[in-house]
C-alpha positions as CSV (number, residue, x, y, z in Angstrom):
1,X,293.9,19.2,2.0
2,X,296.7,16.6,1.4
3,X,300.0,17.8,1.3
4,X,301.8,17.6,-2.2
5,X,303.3,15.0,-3.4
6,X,306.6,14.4,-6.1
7,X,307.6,12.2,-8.2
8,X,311.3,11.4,-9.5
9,X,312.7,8.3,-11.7
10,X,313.7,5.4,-9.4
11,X,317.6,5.3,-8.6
12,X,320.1,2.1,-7.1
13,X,319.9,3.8,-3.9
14,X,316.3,3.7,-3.5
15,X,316.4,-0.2,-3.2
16,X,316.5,-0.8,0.3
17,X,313.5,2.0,0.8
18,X,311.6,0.6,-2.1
19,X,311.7,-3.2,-0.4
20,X,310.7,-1.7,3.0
21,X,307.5,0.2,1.4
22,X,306.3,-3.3,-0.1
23,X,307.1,-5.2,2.6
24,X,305.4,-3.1,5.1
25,X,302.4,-3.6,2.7
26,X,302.8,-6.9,1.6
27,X,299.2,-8.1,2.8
28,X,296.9,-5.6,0.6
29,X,299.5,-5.2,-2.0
30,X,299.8,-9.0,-3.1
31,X,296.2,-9.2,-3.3
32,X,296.3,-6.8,-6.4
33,X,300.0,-7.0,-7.9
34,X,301.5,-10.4,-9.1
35,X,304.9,-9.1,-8.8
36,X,304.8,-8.8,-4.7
37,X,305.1,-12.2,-3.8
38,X,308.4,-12.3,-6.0
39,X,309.8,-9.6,-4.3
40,X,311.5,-10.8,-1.2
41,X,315.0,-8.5,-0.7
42,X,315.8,-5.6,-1.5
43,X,318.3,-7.4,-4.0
44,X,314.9,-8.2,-5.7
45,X,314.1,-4.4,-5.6
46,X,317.1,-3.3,-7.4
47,X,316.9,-5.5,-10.0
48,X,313.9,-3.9,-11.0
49,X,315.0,-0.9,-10.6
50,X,318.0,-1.3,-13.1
51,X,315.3,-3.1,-15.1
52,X,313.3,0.6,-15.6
53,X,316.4,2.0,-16.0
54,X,317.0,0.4,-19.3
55,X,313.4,0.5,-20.1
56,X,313.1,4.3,-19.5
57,X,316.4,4.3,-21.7
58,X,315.0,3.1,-24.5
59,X,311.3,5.1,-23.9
60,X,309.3,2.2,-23.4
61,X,309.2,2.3,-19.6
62,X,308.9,5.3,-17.2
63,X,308.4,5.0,-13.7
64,X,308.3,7.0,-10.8
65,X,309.1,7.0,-6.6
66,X,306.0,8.9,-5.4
67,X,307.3,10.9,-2.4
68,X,304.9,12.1,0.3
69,X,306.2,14.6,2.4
70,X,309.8,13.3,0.8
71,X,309.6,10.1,2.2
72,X,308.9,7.1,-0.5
73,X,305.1,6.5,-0.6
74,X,304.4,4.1,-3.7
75,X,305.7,4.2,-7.4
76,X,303.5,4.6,-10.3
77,X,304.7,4.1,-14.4
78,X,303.8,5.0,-17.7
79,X,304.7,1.4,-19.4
80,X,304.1,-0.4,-22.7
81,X,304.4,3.1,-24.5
82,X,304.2,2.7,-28.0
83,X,305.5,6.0,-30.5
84,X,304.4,4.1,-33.2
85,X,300.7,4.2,-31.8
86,X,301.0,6.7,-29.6
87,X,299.6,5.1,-26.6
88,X,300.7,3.8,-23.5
89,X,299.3,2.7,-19.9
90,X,299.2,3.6,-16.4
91,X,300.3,1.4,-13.2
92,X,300.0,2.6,-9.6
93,X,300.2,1.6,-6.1
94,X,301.0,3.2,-2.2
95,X,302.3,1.9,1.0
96,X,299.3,1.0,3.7
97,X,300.6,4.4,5.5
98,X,299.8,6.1,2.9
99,X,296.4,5.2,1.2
100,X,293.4,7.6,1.2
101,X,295.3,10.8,1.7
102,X,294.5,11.7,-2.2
103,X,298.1,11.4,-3.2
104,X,297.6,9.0,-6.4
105,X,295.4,11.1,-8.3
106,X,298.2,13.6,-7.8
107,X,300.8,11.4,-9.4
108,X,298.0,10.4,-12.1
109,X,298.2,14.7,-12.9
110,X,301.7,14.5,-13.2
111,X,302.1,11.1,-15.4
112,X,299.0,12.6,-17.8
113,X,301.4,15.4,-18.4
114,X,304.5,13.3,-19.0
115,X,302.1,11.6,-21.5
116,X,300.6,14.0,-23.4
117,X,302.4,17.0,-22.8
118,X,306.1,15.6,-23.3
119,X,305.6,12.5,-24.8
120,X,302.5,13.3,-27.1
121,X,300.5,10.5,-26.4
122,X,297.4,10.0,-27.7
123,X,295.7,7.5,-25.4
124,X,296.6,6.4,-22.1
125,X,294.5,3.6,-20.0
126,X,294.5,1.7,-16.7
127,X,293.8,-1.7,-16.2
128,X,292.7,-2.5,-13.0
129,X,291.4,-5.7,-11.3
130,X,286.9,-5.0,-11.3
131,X,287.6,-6.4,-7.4
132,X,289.8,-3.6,-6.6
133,X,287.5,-0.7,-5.8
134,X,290.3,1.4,-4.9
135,X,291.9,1.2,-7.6
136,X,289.2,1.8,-10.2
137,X,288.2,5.1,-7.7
138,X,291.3,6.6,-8.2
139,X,290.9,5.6,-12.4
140,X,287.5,7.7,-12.3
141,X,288.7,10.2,-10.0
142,X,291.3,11.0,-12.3
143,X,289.2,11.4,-15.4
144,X,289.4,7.9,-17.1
145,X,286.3,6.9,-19.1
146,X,285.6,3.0,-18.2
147,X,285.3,1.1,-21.9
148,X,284.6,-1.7,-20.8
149,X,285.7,-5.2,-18.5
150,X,288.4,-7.7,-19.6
151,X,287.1,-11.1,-18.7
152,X,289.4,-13.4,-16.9
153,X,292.1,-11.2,-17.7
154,X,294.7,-11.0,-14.9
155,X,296.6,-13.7,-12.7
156,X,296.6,-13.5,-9.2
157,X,298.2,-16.1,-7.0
158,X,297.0,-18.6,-9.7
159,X,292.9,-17.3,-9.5
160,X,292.2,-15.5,-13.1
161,X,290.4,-12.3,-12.2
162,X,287.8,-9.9,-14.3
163,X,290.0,-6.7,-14.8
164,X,288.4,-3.3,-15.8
165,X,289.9,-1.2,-18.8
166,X,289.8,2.5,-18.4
167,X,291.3,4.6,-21.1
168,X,291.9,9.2,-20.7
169,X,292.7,10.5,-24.7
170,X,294.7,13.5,-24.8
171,X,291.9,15.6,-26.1
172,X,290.0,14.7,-22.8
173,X,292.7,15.6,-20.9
174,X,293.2,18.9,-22.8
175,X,289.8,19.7,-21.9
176,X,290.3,19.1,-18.5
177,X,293.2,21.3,-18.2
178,X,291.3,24.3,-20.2
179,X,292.9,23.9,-23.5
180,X,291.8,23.4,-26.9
């Protein structure tokens, strides 16, 4: 069994680790995540940190460090939330070192609660490049219900790629957890 895993909001001081977990992964990461190739200090890192900060200020934005062991693994967010609509969506991603040890759908458990426990969500999706099989694993493995694929719908290192939509509804993840 995989050793828990935590997640906290992203803090200044976690810039330098931050741009040392993408760099290290650079090669798998930028195949999936536009934002990589962008990212080339950690200067780069704490701008976007100070970026969530503002976002998670005004509840739009909430991301996470995943910590694995209490060392930084990956980050995942709960962005574009709308509560208006009552909906928001899911991003993800690990260092190489620490990929296949079960810790994302871990993180996913703990988002879905920020969601629709805290936050009362109704619907919360994924959008995930069709290519990256990971990716949509860890989507299904968490209990998202695939609705259907986006066509041409994400920009890679200027290739348009087909991106898969998955969507979890809080009543689905109500019966999950044994509630009514």
């Amino acid at each position: 069994m995989t050793s828990p895993i935590t997640l906290r909001p992203l803090e200044p001081a976690d810039a330098d680790a931050l741009f040392s977990l993408v760099d290290s992964s650079r090669d798998s990461l930028s195949q999936w995540l536009p934002w990589v190739d962008t990212t080339r200090s950690p200067a780069d890192s704490l701008t976007f940190i100070q970026h969530t900060q503002a976002e998670r200020d005004a509840g739009r934005v909430y991301t996470w460090l995943i910590l694995a062991d209490g060392q930084p693994a990956g980050v995942c967010d709960l962005h574009g939330v709308s509560l208006l609509n009552l909906h928001g969506s899911i991003g993800y991603w690990l260092a190489d070192a620490y990929v296949g040890r079960g810790y994302l759908p871990q993180a996913l458990a703990q988002v879905l609660h920020t969601a629709f426990a805290e936050l009362g969500l109704n619907r919360v999706d994924i959008v995930s490049a069709a290519a990256n099989l990971r990716s949509c694993a860890v989507a299904e493995r968490s209990g998202f219900t695939q609705e259907g694929v986006l066509r041409g719908y994400l920009r890679i290192r200027e290739r348009f790629w087909d991106a898969r939509i998955y969507s979890q509804l809080a009543t689905d993840w109500r019966s999950a957890q044994g509630q009514a």
